[in-house]
C-alpha positions as CSV (number, residue, x, y, z in Angstrom):
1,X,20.1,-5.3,-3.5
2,X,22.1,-8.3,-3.5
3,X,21.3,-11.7,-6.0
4,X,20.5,-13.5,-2.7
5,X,18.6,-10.4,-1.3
6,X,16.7,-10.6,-4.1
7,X,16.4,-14.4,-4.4
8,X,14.9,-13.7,-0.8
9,X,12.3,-11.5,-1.5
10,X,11.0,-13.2,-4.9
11,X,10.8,-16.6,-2.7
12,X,9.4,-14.7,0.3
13,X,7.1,-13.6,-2.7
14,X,5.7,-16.8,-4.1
15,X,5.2,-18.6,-0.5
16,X,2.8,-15.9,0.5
17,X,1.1,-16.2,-2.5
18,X,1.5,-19.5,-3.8
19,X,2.9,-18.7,-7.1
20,X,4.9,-16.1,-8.9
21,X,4.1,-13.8,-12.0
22,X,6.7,-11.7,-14.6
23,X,6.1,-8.3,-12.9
24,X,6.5,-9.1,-9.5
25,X,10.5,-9.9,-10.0
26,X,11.0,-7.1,-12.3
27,X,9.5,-4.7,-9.7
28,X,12.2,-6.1,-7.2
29,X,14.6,-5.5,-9.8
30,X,14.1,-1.9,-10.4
31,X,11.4,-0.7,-8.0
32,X,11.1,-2.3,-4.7
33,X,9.4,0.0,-3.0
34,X,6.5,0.2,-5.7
35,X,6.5,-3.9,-5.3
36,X,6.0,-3.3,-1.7
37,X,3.1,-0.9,-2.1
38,X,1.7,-3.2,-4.9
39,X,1.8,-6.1,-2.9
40,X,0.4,-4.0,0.0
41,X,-2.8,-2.9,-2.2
42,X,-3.1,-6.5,-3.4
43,X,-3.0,-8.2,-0.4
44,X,-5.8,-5.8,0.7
45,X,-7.7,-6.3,-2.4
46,X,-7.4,-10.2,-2.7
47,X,-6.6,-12.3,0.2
48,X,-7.5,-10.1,3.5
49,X,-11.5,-11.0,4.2
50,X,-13.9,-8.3,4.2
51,X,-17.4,-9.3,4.0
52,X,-18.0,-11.5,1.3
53,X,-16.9,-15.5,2.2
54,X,-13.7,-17.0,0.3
55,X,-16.3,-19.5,-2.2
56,X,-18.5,-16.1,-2.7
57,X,-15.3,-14.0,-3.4
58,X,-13.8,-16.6,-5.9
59,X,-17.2,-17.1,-7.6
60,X,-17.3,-13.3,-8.4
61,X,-13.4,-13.1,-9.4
62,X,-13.9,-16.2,-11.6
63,X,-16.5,-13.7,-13.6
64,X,-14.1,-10.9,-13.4
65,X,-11.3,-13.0,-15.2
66,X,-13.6,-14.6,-17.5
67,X,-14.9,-11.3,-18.7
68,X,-11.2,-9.3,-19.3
69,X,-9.9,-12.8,-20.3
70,X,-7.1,-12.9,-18.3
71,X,-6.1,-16.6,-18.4
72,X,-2.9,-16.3,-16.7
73,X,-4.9,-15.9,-13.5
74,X,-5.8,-19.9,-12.5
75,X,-5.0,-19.6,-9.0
76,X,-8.2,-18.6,-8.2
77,X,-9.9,-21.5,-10.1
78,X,-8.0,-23.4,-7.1
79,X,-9.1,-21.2,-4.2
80,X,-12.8,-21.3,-5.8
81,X,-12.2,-25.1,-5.1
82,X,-10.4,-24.7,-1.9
83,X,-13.7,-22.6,-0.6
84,X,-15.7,-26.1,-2.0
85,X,-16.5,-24.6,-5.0
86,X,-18.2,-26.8,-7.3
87,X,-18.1,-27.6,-11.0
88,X,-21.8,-26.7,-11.3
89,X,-21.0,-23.0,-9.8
90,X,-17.8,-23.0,-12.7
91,X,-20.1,-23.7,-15.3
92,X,-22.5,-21.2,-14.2
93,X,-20.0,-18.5,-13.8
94,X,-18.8,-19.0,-17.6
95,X,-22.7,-18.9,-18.8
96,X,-23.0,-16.2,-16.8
97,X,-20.1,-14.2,-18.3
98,X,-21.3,-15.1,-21.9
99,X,-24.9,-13.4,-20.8
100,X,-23.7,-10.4,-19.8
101,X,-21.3,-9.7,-22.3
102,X,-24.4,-9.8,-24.3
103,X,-26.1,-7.2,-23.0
104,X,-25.2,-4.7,-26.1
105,X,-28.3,-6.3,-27.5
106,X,-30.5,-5.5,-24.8
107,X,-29.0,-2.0,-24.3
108,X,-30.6,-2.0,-28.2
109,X,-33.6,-3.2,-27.8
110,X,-34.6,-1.1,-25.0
111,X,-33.3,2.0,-26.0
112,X,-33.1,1.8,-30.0
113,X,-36.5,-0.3,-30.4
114,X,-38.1,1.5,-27.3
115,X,-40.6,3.1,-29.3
116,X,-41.9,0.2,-31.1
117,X,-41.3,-2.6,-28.4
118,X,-42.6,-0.6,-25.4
119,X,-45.1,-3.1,-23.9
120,X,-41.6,-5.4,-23.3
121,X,-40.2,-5.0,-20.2
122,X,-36.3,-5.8,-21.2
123,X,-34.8,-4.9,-18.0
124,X,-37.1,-7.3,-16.1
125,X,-36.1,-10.2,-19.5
126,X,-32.8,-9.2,-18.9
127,X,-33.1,-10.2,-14.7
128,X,-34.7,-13.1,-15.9
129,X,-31.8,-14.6,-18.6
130,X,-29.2,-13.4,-16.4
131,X,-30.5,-15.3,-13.4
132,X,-30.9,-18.3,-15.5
133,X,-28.1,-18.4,-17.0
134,X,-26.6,-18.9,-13.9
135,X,-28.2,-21.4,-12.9
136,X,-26.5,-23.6,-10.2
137,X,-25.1,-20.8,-8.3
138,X,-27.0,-18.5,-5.7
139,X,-28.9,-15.8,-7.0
140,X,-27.3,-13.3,-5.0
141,X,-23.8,-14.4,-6.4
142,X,-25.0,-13.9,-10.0
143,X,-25.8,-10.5,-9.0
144,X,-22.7,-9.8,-7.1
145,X,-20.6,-11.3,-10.1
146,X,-23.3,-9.9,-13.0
147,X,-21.9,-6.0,-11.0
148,X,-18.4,-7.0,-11.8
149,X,-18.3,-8.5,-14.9
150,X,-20.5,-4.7,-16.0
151,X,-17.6,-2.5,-14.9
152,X,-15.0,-5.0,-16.6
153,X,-16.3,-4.7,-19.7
154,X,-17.1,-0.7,-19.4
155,X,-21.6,-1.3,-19.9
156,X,-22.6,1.9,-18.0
157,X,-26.0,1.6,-18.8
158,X,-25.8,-2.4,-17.9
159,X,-24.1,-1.4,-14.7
160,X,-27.1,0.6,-13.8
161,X,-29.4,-2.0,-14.7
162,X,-27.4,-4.4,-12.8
163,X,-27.2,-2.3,-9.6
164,X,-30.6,-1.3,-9.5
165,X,-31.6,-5.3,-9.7
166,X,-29.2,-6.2,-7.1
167,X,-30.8,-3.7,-4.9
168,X,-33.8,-5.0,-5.3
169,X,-32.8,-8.2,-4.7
170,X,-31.8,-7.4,-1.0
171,X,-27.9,-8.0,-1.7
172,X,-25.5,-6.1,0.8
173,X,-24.0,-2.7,-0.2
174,X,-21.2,-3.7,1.6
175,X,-20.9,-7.2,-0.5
176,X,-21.7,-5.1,-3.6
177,X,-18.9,-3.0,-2.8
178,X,-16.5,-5.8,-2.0
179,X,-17.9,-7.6,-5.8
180,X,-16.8,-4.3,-7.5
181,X,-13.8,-3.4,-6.1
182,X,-12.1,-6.7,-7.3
183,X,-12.4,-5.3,-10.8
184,X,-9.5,-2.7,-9.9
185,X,-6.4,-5.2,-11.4
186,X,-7.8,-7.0,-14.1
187,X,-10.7,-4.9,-15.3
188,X,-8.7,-1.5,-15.0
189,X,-9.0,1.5,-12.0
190,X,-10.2,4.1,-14.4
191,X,-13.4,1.7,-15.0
192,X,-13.6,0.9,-11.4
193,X,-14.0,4.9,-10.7
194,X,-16.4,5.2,-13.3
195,X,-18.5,2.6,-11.7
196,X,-18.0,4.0,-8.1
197,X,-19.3,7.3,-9.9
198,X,-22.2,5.8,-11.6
199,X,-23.2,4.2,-8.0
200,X,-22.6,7.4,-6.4
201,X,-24.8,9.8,-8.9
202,X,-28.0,6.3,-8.6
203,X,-27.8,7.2,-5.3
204,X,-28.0,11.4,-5.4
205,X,-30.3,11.6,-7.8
206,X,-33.1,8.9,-5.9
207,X,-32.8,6.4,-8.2
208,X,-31.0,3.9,-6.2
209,X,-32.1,4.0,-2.2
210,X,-29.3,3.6,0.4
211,X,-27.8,3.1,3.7
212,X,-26.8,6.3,5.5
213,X,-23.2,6.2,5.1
214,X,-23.2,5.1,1.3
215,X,-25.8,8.6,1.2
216,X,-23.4,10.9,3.1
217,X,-20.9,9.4,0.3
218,X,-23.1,9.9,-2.6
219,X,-23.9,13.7,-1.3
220,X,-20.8,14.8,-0.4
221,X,-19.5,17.5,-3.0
222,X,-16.3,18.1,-5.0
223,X,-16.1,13.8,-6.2
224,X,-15.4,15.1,-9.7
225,X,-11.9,15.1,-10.0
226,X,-9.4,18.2,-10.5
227,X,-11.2,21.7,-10.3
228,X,-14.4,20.2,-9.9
229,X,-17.0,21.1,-7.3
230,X,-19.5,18.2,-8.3
């Protein structure tokens, strides 16, 4: 590749995007096909629309980003805007974030204080402060962002909390879906296949109703991985 090939495809880069990272020049450097791909699966994940609106989409990756801290990421601070995001909704996404990053301690009381706390209802406490704590933005958003920012930071048991409330709260497998998926960059693939799995088992075991095609998925055998027939 020449220098001005190169100088090409970097620029060509940044005005589809509106800004340039580290990694995207050193993949042109010494693997442009895998910065192809990359930009491919990116595009897919990030800008293309799917179901969820561009405010509703930025409201969830501003959870996402908060939670793995990934500050480098401000562009979509500016798309949240863009979408008329407001400064209510920003705040609401940080107190969010700081609830459910807390929700080791009601993991503990639920299950570690279960038998002498058992007339409290944490998981319905725990709807409750999540919901309030983001305050100023649609419930259904904090639900769609509460999914997320779970399988960011790797709270299994707060992922099934969160999925069954979300259910219950009417929002959209397909949004839900959409909400998760965005943790694949920033909050790591192996987490985001845990959580797929987690979604998957709710869903053959009866605990978490669903749609026909997200049942056909959830029944459908050999999802385990190499050598597995699960």
């Amino acid at each position: 590749m020449s220098n001005d090939d190169l100088t090409a495809k970097l620029t060509a880069l940044r005005e589809k995007r509106g800004y340039l990272l580290p990694h995207h020049g050193l993949l042109a450097l010494t693997a442009p096909e895998l910065l192809r791909a990359y930009d491919a699966a990116y595009t897919a994940l990030a800008l293309e629309d799917r179901v969820l609106s561009h405010h509703d989409r930025e409201f969830v990756w501003l959870g996402i980003l908060i939670a793995t801290d990934e500050e480098i990421a401000t562009h979509h601070i500016a798309r949240f805007r863009e979408a008329g995001g407001s400064s209510d909704e920003i705040r609401a996404a940080v107190s969010l974030c700081a609830t459910v990053c807390g929700f080791r301690a009601y993991r503990f009381a639920a299950w570690d204080w279960h038998a002498h706390l058992a007339e409290i209802d944490f998981r319905a406490d725990w709807n409750r402060a999540v919901l309030a704590a983001g305050s100023g933005a649609a419930p259904r958003l904090c639900h769609l962002a509460a999914c997320a920012i779970q399988v960011c930071n790797g709270s299994w048991d707060g992922l099934r909390w969160q999925l069954g409330l979300a259910h219950e709260a009417q929002v959209p497998e397909a949004e839900l879906a959409e909400a998760i998926s965005l943790t694949m960059f920033p909050g790591s693939v192996p987490n985001f296949v845990t959580a797929a799995g987690i979604w998957k088992e709710m869903i053959a075991t009866g605990d978490l109703p669903a749609s026909e095609p997200f049942r056909i998925w959830a029944e459908m055998q050999g999802q385990g991985g190499h050598g597995s027939d699960e």
